[in-house]
N, C-alpha and C positions, 0 to 999 in steps of 0.2 A: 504494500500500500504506500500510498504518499504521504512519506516525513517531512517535508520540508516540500516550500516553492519560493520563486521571489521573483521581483518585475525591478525594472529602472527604466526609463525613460518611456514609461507604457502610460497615455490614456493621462490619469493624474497626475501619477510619482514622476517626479522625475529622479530621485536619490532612489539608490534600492531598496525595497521594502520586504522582506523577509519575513514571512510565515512558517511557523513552525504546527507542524498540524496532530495534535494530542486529540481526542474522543471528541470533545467538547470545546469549540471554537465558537465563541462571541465576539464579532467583530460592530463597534460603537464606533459614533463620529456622529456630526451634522450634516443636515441634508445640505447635497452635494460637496462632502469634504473627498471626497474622493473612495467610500467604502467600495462601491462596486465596480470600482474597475479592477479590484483583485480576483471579485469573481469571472470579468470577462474575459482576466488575459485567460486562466483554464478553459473557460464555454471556446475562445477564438482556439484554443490551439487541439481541445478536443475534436472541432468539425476542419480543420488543416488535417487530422490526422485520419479522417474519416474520406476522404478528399480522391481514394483510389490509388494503383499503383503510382500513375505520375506522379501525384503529390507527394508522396512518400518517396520518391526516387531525388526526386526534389526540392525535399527542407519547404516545400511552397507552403506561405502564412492564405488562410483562410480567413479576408476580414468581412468576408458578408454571406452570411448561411444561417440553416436552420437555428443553430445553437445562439446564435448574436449577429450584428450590424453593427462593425465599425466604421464603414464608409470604406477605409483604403489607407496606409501606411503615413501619410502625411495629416490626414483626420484621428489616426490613433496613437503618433508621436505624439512626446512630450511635447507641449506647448507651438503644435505642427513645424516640428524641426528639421525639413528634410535632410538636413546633414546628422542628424544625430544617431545614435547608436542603439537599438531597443535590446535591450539582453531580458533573460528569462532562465530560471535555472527548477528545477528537479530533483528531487529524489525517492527515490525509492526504498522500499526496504520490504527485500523478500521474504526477511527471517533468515534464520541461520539453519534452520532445518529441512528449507526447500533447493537448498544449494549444494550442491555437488561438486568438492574440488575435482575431481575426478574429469570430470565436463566440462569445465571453465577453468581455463587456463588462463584468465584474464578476471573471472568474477568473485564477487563476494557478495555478505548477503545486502549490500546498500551500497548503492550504483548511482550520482550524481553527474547529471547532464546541467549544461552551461552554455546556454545560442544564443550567437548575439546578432543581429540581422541591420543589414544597410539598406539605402535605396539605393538602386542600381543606376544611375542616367540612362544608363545606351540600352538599358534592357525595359525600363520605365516598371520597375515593380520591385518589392522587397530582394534583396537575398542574404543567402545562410554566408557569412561572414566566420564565424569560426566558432570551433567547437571544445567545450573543454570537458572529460569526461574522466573524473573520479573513481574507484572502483580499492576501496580499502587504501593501503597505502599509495598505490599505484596514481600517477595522474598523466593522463595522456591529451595534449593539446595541440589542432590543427586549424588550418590557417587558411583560406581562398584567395591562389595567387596566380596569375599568369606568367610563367619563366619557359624558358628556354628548353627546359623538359616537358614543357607540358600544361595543361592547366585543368586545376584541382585543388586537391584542399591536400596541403602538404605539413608535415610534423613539424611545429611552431621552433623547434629547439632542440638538441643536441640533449639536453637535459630530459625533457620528455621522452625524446626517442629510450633514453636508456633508463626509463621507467617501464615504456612497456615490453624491452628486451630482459629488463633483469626479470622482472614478473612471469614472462614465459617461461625464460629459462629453466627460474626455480622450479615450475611448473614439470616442463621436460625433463629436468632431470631426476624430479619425483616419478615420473615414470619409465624414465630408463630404467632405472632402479627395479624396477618389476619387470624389465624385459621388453615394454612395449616403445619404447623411443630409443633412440642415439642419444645420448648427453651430446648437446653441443658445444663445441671449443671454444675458446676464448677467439681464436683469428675470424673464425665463420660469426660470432657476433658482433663483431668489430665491424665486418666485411658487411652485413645484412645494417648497421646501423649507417652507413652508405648509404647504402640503397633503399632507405627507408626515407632519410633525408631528400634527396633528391626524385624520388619518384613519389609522383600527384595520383590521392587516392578518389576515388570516385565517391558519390553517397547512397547509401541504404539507409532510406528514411533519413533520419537525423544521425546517423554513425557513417565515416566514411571505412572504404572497403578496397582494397586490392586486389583485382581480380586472378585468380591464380592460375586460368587461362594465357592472360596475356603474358605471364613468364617465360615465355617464349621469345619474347620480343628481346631485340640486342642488336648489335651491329650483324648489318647482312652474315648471314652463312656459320653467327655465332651466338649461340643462347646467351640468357645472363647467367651468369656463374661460368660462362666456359661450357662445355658439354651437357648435352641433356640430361646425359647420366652423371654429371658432377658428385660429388658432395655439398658445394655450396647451393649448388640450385636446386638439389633435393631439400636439402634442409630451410631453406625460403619457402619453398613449396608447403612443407609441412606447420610454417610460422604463419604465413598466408593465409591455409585453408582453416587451420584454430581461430586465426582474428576473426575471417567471415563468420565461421559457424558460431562464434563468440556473440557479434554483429546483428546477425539474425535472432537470436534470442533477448540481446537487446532491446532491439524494433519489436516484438514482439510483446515484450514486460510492458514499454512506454503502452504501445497501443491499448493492453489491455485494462493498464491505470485507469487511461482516460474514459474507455466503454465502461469503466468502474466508477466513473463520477457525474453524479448525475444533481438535477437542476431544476428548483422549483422558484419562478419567478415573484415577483410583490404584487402581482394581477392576478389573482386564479380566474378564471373561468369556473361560473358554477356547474356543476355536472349535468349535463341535459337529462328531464325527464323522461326523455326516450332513446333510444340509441337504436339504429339498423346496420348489421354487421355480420358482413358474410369472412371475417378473416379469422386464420387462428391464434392461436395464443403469443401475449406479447406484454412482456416487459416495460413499453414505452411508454410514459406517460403524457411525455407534453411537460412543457416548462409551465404550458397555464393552467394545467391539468384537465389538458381537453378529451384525453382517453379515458376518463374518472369512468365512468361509465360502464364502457366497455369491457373496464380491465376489472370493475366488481362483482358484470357479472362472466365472466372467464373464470372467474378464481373463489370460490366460497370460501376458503382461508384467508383470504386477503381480505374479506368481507368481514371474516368474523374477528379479525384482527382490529380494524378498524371501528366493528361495533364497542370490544370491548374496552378499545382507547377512549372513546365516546362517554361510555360506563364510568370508566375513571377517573375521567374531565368533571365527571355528572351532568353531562349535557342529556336532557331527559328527553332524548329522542335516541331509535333503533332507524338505521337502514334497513331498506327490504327491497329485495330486486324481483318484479314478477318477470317470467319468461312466456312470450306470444308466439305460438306458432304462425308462418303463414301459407302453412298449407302445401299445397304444391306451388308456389310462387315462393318457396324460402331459397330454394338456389336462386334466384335472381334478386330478390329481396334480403337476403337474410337474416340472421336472426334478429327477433324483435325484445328489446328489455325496457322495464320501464322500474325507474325507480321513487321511490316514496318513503315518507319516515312515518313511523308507529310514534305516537308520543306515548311515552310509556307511564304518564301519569292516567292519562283519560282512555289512552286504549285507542284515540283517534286516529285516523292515517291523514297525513298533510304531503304537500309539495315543497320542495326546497323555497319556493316564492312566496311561501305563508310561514316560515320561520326567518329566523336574523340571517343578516348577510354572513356575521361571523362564523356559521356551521358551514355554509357552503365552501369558504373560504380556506380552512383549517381541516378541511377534507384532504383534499390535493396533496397538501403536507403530509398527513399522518400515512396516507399511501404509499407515501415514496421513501417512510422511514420504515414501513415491513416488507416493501416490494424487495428490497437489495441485502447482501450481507457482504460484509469486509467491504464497503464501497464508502467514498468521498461524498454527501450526501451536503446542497451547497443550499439555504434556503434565504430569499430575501424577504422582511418584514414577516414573520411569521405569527406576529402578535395582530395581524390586522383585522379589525374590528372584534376584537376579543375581550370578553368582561377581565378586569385586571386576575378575579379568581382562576379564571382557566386559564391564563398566559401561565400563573406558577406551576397548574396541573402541569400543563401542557410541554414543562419543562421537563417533570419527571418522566412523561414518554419517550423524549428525547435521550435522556440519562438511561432509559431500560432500554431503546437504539442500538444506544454505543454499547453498551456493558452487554446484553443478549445478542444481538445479530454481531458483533464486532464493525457497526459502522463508526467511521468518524463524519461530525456533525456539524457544518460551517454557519452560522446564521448570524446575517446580515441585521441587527435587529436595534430598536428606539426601547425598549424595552427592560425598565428595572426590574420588575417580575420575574420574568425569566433570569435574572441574574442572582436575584436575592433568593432564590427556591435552592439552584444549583449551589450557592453558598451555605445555605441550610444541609443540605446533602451531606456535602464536604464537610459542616461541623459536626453531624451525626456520625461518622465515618462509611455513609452509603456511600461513597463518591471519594476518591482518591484527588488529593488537588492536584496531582503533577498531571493527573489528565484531563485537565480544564485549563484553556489559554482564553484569555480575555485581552482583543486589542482597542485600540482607541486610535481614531484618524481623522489628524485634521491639517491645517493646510500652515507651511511657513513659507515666505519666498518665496509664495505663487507654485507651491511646489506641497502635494500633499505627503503629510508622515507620518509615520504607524510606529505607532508604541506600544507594548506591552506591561501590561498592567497586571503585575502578579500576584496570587491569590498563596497564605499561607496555609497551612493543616489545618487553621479551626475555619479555615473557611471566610477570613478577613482578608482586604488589601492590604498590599506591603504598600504599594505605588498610591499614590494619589491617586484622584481625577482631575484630567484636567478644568481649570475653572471654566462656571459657566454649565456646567451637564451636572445634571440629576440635584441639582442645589436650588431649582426653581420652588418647590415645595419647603424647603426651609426659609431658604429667602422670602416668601409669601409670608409663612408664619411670624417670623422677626419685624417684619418690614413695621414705619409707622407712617401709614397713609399721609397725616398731616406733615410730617415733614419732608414728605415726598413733593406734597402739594405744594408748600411752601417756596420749594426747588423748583418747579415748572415752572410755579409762576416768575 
């Protein structure tokens, strides 16, 4: 899952902004300090990565699709800088128990990506600029250059090169040692960090790659390394084909992050009373949660999950989805649902349009906190139109989220409620504090900055607030009208 993200010169921020992502992530500020653009730089690089082979082949940023609309690389620089620099970094963290020395000769269990993207003149659109790619001690940095070899994204440094040769090595000759590799020499590493330097690697997704194909290539009528059958150009071959298969699993972890983080907007859409629907089963909800619906009645668990969230909100209505046949008109038709709430005080059946907009609204959310497990679960305003009682219920769902499915929980939110419930938790000992981040963002320099604001064991601030937030209620209280009054006048 994802430990860590960070943006600089994206949208608000212009300085880097570092998120460190624990269960429970409340991110505070005022309207428009800049909160969401943390969530759109993941929404933009989620549908980039959803984008097809080309896009993947090609590092191409995706600023206008299903997931978000940023307009286009000068609309979503800092302060529309087209010379400036947008960087974005990642991390992962596989666990130490999904990784395999064995199989990665280059991995560990938390793997940090680092892209930083230009706008191209002659090409009129972003590009991948350079890549810096962590992996335990190891740090491997490459650079997009046009030389005389070639043009690609080539090893930033002499230094890096011999991070990611020491790291093989150690690697190979842990398995020479078992009989399935050559230990390689000092001269052939020496000789291979040549040829690492000066030959331009291609990209896989966001990893660049050497294709072990082209080792072939060399001056007319002579391989690289001298003979086909060398030893130098065996053992490149074999250093080669480990990066790619490294590479590919790479591209693989990123992608499957982002299909893992999923997005529920500050608008929901109430869930239509009807729904006609000839597809099958599906996951997707919609950022407004316009598949609410569909996806309740697909899923009876997902139903009754959400009933009972409802239950312990004590919001005193039940979901109920009837199913309509139609007939022989259902293949072209499809299935028909309609849903309705039981009040469970009178026994009555009502429509979403004859209760508070806040049930409709607080639906969408709680869907998309039982739909997913181990996933990044990102939600803006999630207190909207909510009696302040359920925003604190509404908190402890979130808490039983992260702690039961193992999601982590991003919410964008105005909301002391939800803050003061989760602090409650933390001082009962329901709720571990080191897995609650609380940030705060607001703007210096024309430039927005994210604070974190740390919570100790009983569940108190270490950190301040910044002044001006959640001190409206005391200030009302102290305040004395009259010599307010006095001052205007």
């Amino acid at each position: 899952m994802f430990s860590q993200f960070s943006v600089s010169h994206f949208k608000a921020f212009r300085d880097r902004a570092e998120v460190d992502l624990a269960s429970i992530n409340l991110v505070y500020g005022e309207n428009s300090s800049g909160k969401s653009s943390l969530i759109q730089s993941l929404l933009m690089m989620k549908q980039s990565l959803s984008g097809g082979a080309a896009a993947w082949e090609e590092a191409t940023l995706d600023f206008r699709g299903a997931q978000v609309d940023l307009g286009g690389f000068n609309a979503a620089v800092h302060g529309h800088d087209a010379d400036a620099t947008m960087r974005f970094s990642y991390t992962v963290d596989r666990g130490a128990r999904t990784v395999s020395r064995r199989n990665n000769p280059f991995g560990q269990a938390a793997v940090s990506y680092n892209l930083d993207y230009v706008f191209d003149d002659d090409q009129k659109r972003p590009r991948l600029q350079s890549i810096r790619i962590r992996s335990g001690q190891a740090d491997f940095r490459f650079t997009y250059a046009k030389k005389s070899a070639g043009e690609g994204f080539f090893i930033e440094s002499g230094e890096s090169a011999d991070s990611m040769l020491s790291t093989w090595r150690k690697w190979a000759s842990d398995q020479a040692k078992s009989g399935d590799r050559r230990d390689p020499s000092v001269d052939e590493v020496k000789w291979m960090k040549n040829w690492l330097l000066r030959t331009p690697a291609s990209l896989l997704s966001f990893v660049p790659v050497w294709d072990p194909s082209e080792l072939r290539a060399g001056r007319p009528g002579r391989p690289v390394g001298g003979s086909l059958g060398s030893a130098k150009r065996l053992i490149l071959q074999e250093f080669v084909f480990d990066w790619q298969l490294w590479a590919i699993g790479l591209r693989a972890i990123l992608v499957r992050e982002f299909e893992n983080t999923h997005y529920v907007g500050p608008l929901r859409q109430a869930p239509q009373r009807i729904a006609i629907d000839s597809s099958g089963p599906s996951k997707d909800l919609g950022s407004r949660g316009e598949r609410a619906l569909r996806l309740l009645s697909q899923d009876p668990n997902l139903l009754s999950s959400v009933n009972a969230a409802l239950a312990e909100m004590e919001v005193p209505y039940v979901l109920e989805i009837t199913e309509l046949s139609a007939g022989d008109d259902s293949r072209e038709l499809g299935e028909i649902s309609i849903l309705s709430l039981r009040d469970t005080r009178t026994g009555l059946v009502v429509t979403l349009g004859d209760v508070g907009v806040g049930i409709s609204q607080i639906i969408p959310v709680l869907m998309q906190l039982f739909l997913n497990r181990r996933s990044l679960i990102m939600v803006e305003q999630p207190e909207l139109h909510l009696h302040p009682r359920l925003q604190s219920r509404f908190a402890d769902i979130v808490l039983a989220a992260a702690r039961e499915r193992g999601n982590k929980v991003l919410l964008e939110t105005h909301s002391e409620h939800i803050l003061t419930r989760i602090q409650r938790r933390v001082r009962s000992s329901s709720f571990p504090a080191k897995q609650v981040n609380v940030y705060y963002v607001d703007q210096l320099d024309h430039s927005a900055r994210l604070s974190r604001l740390r919570l100790d064991g009983l569940g108190q601030m270490i950190d301040a607030w910044p002044s001006g937030f959640f001190d409206e209620r005391l200030g009302d209280l102290l305040a004395d009208d009259e010599v307010d009054a006095v001052e205007v006048s």
